[in-house]
C-alpha positions, 0 to 999 in steps of 0.5 A: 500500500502506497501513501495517499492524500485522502482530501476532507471534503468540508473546508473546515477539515484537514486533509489526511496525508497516510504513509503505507502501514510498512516502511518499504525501500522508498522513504517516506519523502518519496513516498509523499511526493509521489502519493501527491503527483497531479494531484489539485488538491484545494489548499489548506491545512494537513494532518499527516498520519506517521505509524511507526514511521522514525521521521526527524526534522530534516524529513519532516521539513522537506514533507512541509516544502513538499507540501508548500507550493499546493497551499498545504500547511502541514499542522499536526503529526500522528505517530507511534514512533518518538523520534517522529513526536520528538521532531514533530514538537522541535517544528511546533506541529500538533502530535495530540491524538485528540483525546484530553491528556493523561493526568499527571498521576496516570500509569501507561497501562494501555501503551506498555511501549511508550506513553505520550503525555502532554503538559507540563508537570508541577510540583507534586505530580508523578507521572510514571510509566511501564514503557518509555515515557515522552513528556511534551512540556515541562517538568518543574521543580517538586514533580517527578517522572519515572519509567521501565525504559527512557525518559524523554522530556521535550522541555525543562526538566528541572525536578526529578527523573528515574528511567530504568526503574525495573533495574535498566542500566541502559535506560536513557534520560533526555531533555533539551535542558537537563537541570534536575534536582536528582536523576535516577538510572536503574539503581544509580543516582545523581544530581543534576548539574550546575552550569548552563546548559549547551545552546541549542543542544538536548542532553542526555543522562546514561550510565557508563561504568556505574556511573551517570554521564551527560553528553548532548543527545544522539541525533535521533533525539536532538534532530 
């Protein structure tokens, strides 16, 4: 199955732009430019339905040129993948699935895989999950986010991380501004630097010889 363009038919709706349920030898740029073709579609906006598709911000910027000159303004991203949310949120494109966010004290018991959470933790929230997390927002001082696997925040996180909670050493911690009261990874804790952070760099916290290290983040979490 190819991708498509199916085009709302009210003027008030978004067109959907779906890539193949299976990643095939095109890319997904491909794949677009040859689902649009001919194609006239009438201008406005687009929502573009990922899957499990890994899209970082020099292919969804390409997407939106593709998109450009047909007057179509790519706005929202739907994705299964975190890489795909992460560059998603980075172009300030819209990943809500449309549904009012989790509360702040919520277990991903639904997603086991990944949880999405939108909004920004204040202090005295808890946001924990059985997967990997993806905090889209903040994490303030006096709020805490946890999970099995990684902790990834696009946003600040200045209060206090543990990835790695069933006892994952190679659980990873990620924020574009890694100034945590404490971090925690597997068993292993730390607290956060002092300095300032590197411009323009997300961080990531890991464990090497038994200890935490931070090093700007692999470029599938930075873009």
């Amino acid at each position: 199955m190819a991708a498509a363009l199916i085009q709302a038919i009210d003027v008030r709706q978004p067109h959907l732009l779906r890539l193949p349920a299976h990643q095939a030898s095109a890319s997904a740029v491909e794949e677009v430019r040859y689902a649009l073709g001919s194609l006239l579609p009438r201008a406005g906006t687009v929502v573009l339905e990922a899957g499990s598709w890994p899209l970082r911000l020099p292919e969804l910027r390409q997407l939106q040129e593709l998109l450009a000159p047909l007057q179509l303004e790519l706005i929202r991203v739907a994705s299964d993948h975190p890489d795909t949310l992460v560059a998603a949120a980075a172009l300030g494109l819209d990943t809500a699935p449309g549904a009012p966010p989790l509360p702040a004290t919520a277990m991903a018991t639904a997603a086991p895989d990944l949880l999405v959470h939108h909004g920004t933790l204040r202090s005295g929230d808890h946001l924990q999950a059985e997967g990997s997390v993806l905090l889209l927002g903040d994490v303030n001082p006096g709020a805490r986010i946890s999970a099995a696997g990684n902790v990834l925040v696009w946003g600040r996180l200045r209060g206090i991380a543990h990835a790695g909670v069933a006892g994952d050493s190679d659980a990873r911690i990620v924020a574009l501004q890694l100034r945590p009261l404490q971090l925690r990874i597997a068993d292993v804790v730390a607290r956060g630097p002092e300095g300032l952070p590197p411009q323009g760099l997300a961080e990531q916290a890991l464990l090497v010889e038994g200890e935490i290290r931070i090093d700007p983040a692999a470029p599938e979490f930075s873009g």
